[in-house]
C-alpha positions in Angstrom: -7.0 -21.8 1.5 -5.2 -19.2 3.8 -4.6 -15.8 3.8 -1.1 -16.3 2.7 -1.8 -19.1 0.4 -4.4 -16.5 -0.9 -1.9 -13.4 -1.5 0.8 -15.7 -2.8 -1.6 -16.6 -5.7 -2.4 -12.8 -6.0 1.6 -11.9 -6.2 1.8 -14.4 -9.1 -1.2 -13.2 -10.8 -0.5 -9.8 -10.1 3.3 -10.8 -12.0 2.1 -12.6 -14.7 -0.3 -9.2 -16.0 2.5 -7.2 -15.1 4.8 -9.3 -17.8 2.0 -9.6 -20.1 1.4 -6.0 -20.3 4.5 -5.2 -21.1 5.0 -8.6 -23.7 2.2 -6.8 -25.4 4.0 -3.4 -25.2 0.7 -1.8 -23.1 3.3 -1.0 -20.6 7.2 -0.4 -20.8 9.0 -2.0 -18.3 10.0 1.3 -16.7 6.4 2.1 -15.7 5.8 -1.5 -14.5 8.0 -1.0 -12.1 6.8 2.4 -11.1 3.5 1.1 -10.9 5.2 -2.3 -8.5 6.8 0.5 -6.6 3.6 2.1 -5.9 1.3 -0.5 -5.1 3.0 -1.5 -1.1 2.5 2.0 0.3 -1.2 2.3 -1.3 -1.7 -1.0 0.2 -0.1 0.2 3.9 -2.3 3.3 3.9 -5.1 1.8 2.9 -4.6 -1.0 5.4 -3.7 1.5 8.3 -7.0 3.2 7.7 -9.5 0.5 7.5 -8.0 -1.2 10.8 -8.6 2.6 12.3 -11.7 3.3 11.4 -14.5 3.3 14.2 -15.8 0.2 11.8 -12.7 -1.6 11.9 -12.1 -1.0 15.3 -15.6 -2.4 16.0 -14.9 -5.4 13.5 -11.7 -6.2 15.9 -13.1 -6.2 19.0 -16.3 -8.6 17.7 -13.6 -10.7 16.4 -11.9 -11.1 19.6 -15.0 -11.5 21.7 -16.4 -14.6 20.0 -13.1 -16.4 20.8 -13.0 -15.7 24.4 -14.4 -17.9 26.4 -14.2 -17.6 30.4 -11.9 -19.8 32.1 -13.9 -20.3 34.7 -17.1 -22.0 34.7 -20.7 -19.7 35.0 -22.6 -21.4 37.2 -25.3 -20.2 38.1 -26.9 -22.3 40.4 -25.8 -21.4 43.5 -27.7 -19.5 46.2 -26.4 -16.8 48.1 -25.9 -18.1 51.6 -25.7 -14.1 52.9 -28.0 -13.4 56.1 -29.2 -10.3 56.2 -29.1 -8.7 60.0 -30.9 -6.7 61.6 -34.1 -6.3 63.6 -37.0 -9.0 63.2 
């Protein structure tokens, strides 16, 4: 399952609480949609500061790392074919 397959199935969930809630009268629909109104910008700031975070920083970086892979070959069986000069 992706991420967005993931959060779709989280929207609907996330709808079909909100409904019940107020089916069950737990909520009126007025605050329901205070509380819908309110949940984005928690998410954003809460988002913006994990990815900030020396830790999600860190996270990012190790992500990127083990997917790189040189393009050119590390071979290290070559010998230097240098001379050094000088006296001798």
């Amino acid at each position: 399952m992706t991420q967005d397959q993931l959060l779709a199935v989280l929207r609907q969930l996330l709808s079909f609480a909100g409904g019940f809630a107020v089916a069950r009268g737990w909520l009126t629909n007025e605050q329901l949609t205070a509380i819908a109104g309110l949940i984005p910008p928690v998410v954003a700031i809460w988002w913006v500061w994990r990815r900030s975070s020396p830790s999600g920083q860190i996270a990012a970086v190790a992500a990127m790392s083990a997917s790189w892979r040189p393009s050119i070959p590390m071979d290290r069986s070559y010998r230097s074919t240098a001379t050094v000069r000088g006296g001798a």
